[in-house]
Every structure is written in structure tokens, then in C-alpha cells.
C-alpha positions in Angstrom: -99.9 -90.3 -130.1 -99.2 -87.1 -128.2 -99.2 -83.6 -129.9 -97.7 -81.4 -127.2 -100.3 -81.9 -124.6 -99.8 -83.2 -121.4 -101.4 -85.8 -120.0 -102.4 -85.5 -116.5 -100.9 -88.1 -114.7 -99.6 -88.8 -110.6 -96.8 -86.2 -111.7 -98.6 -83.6 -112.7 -100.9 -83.9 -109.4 -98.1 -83.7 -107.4 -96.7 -80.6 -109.1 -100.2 -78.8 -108.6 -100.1 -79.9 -105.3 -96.7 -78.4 -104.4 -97.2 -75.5 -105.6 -99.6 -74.2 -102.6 -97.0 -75.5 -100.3 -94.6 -73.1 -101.6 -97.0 -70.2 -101.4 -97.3 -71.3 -97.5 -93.4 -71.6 -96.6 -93.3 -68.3 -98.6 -95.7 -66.2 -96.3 -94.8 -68.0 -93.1 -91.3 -66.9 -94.0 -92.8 -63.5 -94.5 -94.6 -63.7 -90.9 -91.5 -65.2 -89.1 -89.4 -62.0 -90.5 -92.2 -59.7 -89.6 -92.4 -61.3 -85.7 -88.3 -61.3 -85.7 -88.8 -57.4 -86.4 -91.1 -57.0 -83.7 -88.9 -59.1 -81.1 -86.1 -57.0 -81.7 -87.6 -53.7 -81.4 -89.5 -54.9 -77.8 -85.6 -56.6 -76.7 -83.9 -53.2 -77.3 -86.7 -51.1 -75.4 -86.0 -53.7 -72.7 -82.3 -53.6 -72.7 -82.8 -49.3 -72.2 -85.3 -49.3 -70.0 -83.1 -51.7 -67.6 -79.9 -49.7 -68.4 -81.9 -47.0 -67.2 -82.9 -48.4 -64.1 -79.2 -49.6 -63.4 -78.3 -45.8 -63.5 -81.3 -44.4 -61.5 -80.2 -47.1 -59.0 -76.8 -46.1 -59.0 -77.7 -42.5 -58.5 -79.9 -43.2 -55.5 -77.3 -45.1 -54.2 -74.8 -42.6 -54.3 -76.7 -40.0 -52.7 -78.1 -42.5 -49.4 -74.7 -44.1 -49.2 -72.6 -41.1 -48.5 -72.3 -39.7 -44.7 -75.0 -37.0 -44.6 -72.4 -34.9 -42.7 -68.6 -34.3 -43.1 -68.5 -32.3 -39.7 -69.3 -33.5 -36.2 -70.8 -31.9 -33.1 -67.5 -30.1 -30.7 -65.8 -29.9 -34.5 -65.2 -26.2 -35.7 -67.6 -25.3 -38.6 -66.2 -24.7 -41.9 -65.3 -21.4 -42.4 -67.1 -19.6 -45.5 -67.9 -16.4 -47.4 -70.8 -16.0 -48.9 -72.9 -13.4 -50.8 -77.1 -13.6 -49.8 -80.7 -12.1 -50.9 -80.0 -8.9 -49.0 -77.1 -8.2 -51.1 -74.7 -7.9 -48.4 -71.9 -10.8 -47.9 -71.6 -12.8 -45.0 -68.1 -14.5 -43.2 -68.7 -17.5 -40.6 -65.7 -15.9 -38.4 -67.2 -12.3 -38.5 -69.6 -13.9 -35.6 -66.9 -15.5 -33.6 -67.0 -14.7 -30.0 -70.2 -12.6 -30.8 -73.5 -14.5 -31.3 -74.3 -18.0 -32.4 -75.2 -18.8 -35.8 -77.5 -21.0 -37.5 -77.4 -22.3 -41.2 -80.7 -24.1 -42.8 -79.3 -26.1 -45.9 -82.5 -26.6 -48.3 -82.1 -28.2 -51.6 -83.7 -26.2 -54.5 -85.6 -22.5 -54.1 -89.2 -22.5 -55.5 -89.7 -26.2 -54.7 -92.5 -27.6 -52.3 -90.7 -28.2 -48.9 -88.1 -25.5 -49.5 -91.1 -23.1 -49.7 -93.0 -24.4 -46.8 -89.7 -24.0 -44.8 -88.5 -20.7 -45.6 -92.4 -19.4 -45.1 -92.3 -20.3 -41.9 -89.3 -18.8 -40.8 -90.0 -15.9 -42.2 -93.8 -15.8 -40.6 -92.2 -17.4 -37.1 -89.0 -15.4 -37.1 -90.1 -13.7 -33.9 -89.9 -16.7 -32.1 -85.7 -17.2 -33.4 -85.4 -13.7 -32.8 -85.4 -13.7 -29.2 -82.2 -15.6 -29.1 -78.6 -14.0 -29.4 -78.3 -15.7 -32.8 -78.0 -14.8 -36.5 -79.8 -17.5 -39.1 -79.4 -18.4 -42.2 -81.4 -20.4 -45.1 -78.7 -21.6 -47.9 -78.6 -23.6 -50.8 -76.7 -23.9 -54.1 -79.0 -21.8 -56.2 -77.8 -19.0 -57.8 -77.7 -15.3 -56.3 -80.2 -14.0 -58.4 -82.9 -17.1 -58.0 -82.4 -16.7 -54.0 -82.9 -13.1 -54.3 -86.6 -13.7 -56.2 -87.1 -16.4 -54.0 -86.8 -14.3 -50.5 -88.5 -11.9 -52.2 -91.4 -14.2 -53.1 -91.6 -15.9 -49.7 -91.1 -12.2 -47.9 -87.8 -13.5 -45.6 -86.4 -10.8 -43.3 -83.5 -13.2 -42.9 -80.5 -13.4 -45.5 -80.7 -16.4 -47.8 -77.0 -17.6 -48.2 -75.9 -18.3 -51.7 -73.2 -20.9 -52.7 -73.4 -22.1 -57.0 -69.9 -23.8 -56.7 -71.3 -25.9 -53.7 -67.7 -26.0 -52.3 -69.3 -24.8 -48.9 -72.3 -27.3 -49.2 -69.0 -29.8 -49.6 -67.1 -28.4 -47.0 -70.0 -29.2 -44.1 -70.8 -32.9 -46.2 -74.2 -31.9 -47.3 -73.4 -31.2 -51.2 -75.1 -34.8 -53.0 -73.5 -36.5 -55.3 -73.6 -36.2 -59.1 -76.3 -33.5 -58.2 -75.0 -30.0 -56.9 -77.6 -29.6 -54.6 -77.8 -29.6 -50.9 -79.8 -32.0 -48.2 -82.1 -30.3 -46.1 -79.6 -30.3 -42.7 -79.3 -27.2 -39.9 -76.1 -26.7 -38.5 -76.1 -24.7 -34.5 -72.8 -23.3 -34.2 -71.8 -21.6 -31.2 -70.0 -18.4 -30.3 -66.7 -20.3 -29.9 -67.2 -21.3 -33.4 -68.0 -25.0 -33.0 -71.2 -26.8 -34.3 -73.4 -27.7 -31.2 -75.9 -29.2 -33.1 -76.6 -31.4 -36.6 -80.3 -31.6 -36.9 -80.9 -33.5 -40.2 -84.5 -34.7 -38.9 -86.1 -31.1 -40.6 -90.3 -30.7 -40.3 -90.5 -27.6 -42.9 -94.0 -26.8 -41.3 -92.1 -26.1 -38.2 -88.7 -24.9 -38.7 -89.1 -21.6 -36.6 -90.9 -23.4 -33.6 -88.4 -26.3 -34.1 -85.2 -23.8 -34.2 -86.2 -21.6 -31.2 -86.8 -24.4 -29.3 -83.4 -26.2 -30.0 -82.0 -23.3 -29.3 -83.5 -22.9 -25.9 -82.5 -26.6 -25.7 -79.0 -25.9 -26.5 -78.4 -22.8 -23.9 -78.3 -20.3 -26.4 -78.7 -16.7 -24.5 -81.6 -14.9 -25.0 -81.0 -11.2 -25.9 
């Protein structure tokens, strides 16, 4: 006779058996959600991390892909107006028919190559000087940082200043996306007309490397 207790039978084995099984599928439902979680978050660092190479890619592109120059040698140089570190303003044409001109496009004031450049015109100047020719350094930096910057680097030669970079456009230096110059020296001759695109520029050496393409050019000494 039974009085409400159970007997233990195959059933009731069974039953305690199952009973683990569903603790298991439990927790390895638990650790598959967890490990989903973690899948995810690694999938969308490396979906932005690959968009962001796509765009770094796209800029570098951009900037090697376009002509370094928009003028050519025998071309007239783009005319321009600019203010420099001296605080006086300076016009391309003003020099027409009276001395040759030299403009040194550098990217950024302050930075490493920029620096070691304009020191060494500025310590070498001498050697520039003995040619009928006025020289410029110019970027796109603002007036006021190329003012510090001569000041810093002690340049006794104007540093041209042009923020909109419509002049760094206008001569095909101006990079893309970035308003910022390349490093490129443009001779231009009394008559106006570039003689020379030097985009190969050894900052170390500018001043040597400008008097002697000037020399090389048949620029009168004074």
C-alpha cells in the first residue's frame, strides 16, 4: 500500500539524472552569450580600425596622386600679395624687370624640417645674398605664428604668409584636404617666369643649395 511516498523507481532515476543536464545547457547557454558579447565588441573594433585605415589611405592618396606643381618652368608665376614677418607686404610684380625672386614653400612653422630649413637660411644668407635676388620662405600659417617663428629662428629674410592657401593653390603646392603646403622652391626670373621647380629640398642645405642654383641658373651677381 502506498501512503504518499514515492518509490524510487527507473523514473525517478532518470528525473535526478536530468536535472544536472539542465544545470549544464543552462550555464553553457550563459557562456555562449557571454563569448557572443565578446565577439561583437572585438568585430566592431575591427570594422573601425579598418574604416580608419580606408580613410588614412585615401588621404595619403590624395595628397601623392595630385601633380606636385600647377606651374611649369618658361610659365609666368602666379601673381600674389602677400603680408610677411617683417610686417611689410609683398607683390610678385613689384620685382618685375628688377631682380629675380625666390619663394621656399615649407609646410608648417615650428616643425622639425621647416626649422632646420629656415635656420639655415638665415645663418647661410650671405651666401644668397650675393645674387641680384630677393627670397622668400612661405607657408600657410598664420601672420602672427610666422612672425614668432622668424623671430625664433632669427631670419633676416621676410617669411611670406598666406592662411587662405589660394596662393599655395595658385603655384599647385596647397595638399589636399590639408591646407598646408609641400616643401617646393620656385626661381623666377626678372621677366617674371619661373626658371626653376626644385621640389628635391635638403633643409640642411637650403642656402648652399639656393646660391648654387642660382649661380647654375645665370642669375647676376650684385
Amino acid at each position: 500500500m502506498n501512503f504518499g511516498v514515492r518509490e524510487k523507481g527507473p523514473d525517478s532515476k532518470t528525473e535526478k539524472q536530468l536535472k544536472p543536464v539542465k544545470k549544464t545547457s543552462k550555464l553553457n547557454a550563459n557562456y555562449r552569450s557571454d563569448t557572443e558579447g565578446v565577439d561583437d565588441h572585438r568585430e566592431n573594433i575591427l570594422f573601425e580600425e579598418l574604416v580608419m585605415r580606408k580613410i588614412f589611405f585615401w588621404i595619403i592618396l590624395l595628397v601623392v596622386a595630385v601633380p606636385v606643381t600647377a606651374v611649369e618652368v618658361g610659365e609666368p608665376a602666379p601673381e600674389f600679395s602677400l603680408q610677411a614677418s617683417d610686417g611689410k607686404s609683398y607683390t610678385l610684380s613689384d620685382f618685375k624687370d628688377k631682380q629675380a625672386v625666390v619663394i621656399a614653400w615649407y609646410p608648417k612653422a615650428f616643425t622639425k624640417g621647416c626649422t632646420i630649413e629656415c635656420k639655415s637660411l638665415a645663418e647661410n644668407g650671405h651666401l644668397i645674398r650675393e645674387y641680384d635676388v630677393t627670397y622668400f620662405m612661405a607657408s600657410t600659417d598664420e601672420l602672427e605664428d610666422n612672425k614668432k617663428f622668424a623671430d625664433a629662428q632669427k631670419a633676416d629674410f621676410p617669411l611670406l604668409s598666406d592662411p587662405s592657401g589660394a596662393v599655395a593653390e595658385a603655384y599647385g603646392v596647397k595638399m589636399p584636404v590639408l591646407n598646408m603646403a609641400k616643401r617646393v622652391t620656385f626661381y623666377i626670373g626678372k621677366d617674371g617666369n619661373i626658371l626653376k621647380v626644385d621640389e628635391d629640398i635638403k633643409p640642411a642645405t637650403s642656402a648652399e643649395d639656393m646660391a648654387r642654383t642660382l649661380g647654375e641658373l645665370g642669375v647676376a651677381k650684385k
